[in-house]
C-alpha positions as CSV (number, residue, x, y, z in Angstrom):
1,X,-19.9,-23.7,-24.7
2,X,-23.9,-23.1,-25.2
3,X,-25.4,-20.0,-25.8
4,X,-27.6,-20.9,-22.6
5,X,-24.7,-21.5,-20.7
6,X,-22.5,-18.7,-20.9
7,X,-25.7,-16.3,-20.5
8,X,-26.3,-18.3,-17.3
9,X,-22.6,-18.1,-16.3
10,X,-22.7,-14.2,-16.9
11,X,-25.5,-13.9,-14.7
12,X,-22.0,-14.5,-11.7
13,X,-20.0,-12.0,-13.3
14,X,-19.2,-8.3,-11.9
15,X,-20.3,-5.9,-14.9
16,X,-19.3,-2.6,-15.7
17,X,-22.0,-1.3,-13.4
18,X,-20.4,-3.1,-10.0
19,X,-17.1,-2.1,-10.8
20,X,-18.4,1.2,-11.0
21,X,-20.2,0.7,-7.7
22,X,-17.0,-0.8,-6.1
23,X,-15.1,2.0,-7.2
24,X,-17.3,4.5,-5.8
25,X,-18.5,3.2,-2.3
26,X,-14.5,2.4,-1.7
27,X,-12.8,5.0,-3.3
28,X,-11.0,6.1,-0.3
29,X,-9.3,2.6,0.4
30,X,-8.5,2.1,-2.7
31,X,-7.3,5.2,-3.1
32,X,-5.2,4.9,0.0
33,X,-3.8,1.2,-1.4
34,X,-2.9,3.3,-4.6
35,X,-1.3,6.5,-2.3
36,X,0.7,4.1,0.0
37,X,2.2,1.6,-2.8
38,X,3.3,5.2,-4.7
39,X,4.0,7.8,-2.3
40,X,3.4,10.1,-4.6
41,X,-0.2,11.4,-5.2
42,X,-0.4,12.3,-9.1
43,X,1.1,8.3,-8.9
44,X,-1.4,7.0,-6.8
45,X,-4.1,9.1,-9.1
46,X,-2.7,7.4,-12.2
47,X,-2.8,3.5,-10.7
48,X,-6.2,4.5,-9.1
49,X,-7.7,5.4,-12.8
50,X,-6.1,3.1,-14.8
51,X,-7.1,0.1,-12.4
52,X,-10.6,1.4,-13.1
53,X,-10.4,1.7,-16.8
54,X,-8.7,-2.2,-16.9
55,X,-12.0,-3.1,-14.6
56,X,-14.2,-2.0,-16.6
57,X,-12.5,-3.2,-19.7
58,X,-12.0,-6.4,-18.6
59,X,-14.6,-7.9,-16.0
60,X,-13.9,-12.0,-16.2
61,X,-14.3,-11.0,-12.4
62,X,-17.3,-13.3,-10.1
63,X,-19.2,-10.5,-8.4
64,X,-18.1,-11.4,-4.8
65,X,-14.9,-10.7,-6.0
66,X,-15.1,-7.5,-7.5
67,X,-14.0,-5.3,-4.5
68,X,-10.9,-8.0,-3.8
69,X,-9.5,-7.1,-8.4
70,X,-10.0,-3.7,-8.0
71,X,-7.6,-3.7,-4.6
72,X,-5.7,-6.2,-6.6
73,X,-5.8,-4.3,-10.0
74,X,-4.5,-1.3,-8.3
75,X,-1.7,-2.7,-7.1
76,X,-1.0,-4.5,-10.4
77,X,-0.8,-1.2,-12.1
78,X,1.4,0.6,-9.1
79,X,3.9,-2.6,-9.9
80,X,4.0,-1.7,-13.9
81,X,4.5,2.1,-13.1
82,X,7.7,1.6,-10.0
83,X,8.6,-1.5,-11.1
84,X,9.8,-2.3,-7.3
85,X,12.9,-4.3,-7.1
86,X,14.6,-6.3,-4.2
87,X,17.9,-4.2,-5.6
88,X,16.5,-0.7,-5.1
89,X,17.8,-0.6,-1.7
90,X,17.7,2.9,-1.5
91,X,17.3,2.7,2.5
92,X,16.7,5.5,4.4
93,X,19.5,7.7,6.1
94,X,19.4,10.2,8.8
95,X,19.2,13.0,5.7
96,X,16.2,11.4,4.2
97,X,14.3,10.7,7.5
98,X,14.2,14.2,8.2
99,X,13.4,15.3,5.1
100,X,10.6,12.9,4.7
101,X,8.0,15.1,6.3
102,X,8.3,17.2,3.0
103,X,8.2,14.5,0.7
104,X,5.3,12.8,2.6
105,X,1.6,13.3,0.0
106,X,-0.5,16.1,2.1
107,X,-3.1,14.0,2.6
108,X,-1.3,11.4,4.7
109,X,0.6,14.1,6.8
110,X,-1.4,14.3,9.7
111,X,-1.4,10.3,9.9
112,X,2.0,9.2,11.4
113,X,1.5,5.5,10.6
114,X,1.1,6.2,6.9
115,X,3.6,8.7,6.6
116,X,6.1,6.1,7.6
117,X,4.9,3.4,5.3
118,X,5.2,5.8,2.9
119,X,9.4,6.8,4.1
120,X,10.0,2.9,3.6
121,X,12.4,2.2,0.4
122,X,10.1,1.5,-3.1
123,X,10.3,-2.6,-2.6
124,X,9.8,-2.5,1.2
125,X,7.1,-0.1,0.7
126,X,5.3,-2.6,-1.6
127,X,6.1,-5.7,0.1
128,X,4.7,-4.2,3.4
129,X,1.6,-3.2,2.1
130,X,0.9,-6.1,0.0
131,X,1.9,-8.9,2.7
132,X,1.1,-7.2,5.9
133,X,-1.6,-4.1,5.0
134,X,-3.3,-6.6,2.2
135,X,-2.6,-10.1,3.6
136,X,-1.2,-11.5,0.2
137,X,1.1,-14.4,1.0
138,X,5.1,-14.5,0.8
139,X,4.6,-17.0,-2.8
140,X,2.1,-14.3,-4.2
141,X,4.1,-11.5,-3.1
142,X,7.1,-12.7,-4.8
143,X,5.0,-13.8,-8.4
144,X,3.6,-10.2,-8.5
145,X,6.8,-8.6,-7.6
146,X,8.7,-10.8,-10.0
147,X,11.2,-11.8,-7.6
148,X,12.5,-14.6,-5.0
149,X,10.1,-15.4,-1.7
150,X,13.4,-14.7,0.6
151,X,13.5,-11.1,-0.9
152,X,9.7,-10.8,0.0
153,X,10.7,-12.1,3.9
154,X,13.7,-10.2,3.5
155,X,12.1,-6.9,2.6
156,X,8.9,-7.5,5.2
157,X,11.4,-8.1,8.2
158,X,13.2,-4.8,7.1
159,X,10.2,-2.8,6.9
160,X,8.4,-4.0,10.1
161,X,12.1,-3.1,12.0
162,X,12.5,0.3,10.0
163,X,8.5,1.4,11.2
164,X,9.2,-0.1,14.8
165,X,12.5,2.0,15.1
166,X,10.8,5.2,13.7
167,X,7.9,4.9,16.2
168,X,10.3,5.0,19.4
169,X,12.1,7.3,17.3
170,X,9.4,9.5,16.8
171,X,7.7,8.7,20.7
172,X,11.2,9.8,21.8
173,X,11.2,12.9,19.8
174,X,7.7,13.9,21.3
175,X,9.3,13.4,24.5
176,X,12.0,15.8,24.4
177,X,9.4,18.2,23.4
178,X,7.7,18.1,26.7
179,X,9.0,21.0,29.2
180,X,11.0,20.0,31.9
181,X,8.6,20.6,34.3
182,X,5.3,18.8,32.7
183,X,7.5,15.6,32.5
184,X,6.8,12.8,35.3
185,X,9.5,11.6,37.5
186,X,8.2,7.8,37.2
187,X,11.8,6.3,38.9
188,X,10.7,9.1,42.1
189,X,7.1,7.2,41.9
């Protein structure tokens, strides 16, 4: 390759600079990506920084494409710290669901949706977020995760029906809370 042409090619390239600039003007997504794929905030802190470090370190990245690595990078690094398999089925029991409000990072509390992404099993947890939260497709799924593409349909029906469950579960609950005599008779109606 020519001198002139790799200086012209470079020209594409995300530098240290955007990466910087991606991680900045995002930090709360990507943040977020990092939070839900660890449950666990020091976690999410670690895969946060370290995907940071490995973008600076290592930009081969076109510049449109920054923002997509560093969601990417994130994720890459939450996969090398929990090492999510399709065996870990450590599925959630009635013990565990009610416990899960103190297990739940503080900063997701007060968001129902994310708390219960966050009660899903370690595999489902990633394969929700990276197939349905981050649109990656069963095949990549499955070559990030390291494993087979019915594990990764397996694990996103399970999640989808464990979050659906725990909504009416949790609209139910809310129900029951109501006083007698606020709730509407809709049968009288």
């Amino acid at each position: 390759m020519t001198e002139n042409y790799r200086n012209a090619g470079s020209k594409e390239y995300a530098t240290s600079s955007d990466f910087c600039r991606v991680y900045l003007e995002h930090r709360n997504s990507l943040y977020l990506i990092s939070l839900l794929l660890t449950a666990d905030s020091q976690k999410a802190g670690q895969c946060f920084v370290s995907g940071l470090e490995d973008s600076l370190s290592n930009n081969s990245v076109f510049k449109g494409w920054a923002h997509c690595w560093a969601r990417r990078i994130i994720m890459i690094r939450a996969i090398e710290l929990l090492r999510p398999r399709p065996n870990d089925k450590n599925g959630l029991n009635e013990k565990k669901v009610l416990s899960l409000n103190r297990k739940v990072p503080a900063e997701l509390r007060a968001y129902p949706n994310f708390a219960g992404i966050v009660g899903l099993n370690t595999f489902d947890r990633f394969v929700f977020v990276m197939s349905i939260l981050e649109k990656y497709s069963v095949h990549e799924c499955s070559l990030l995760l390291g494993c087979l593409r019915r594990d990764v349909i397996e694990a996103r029906v399970a999640a989808i029906q464990h979050l659906a469950t725990a909504e009416i579960a949790s609209e139910t609950h809310l129900a029951e809370e109501v006083p007698s005599h606020c709730r509407v008779n809709y049968a009288s109606r």
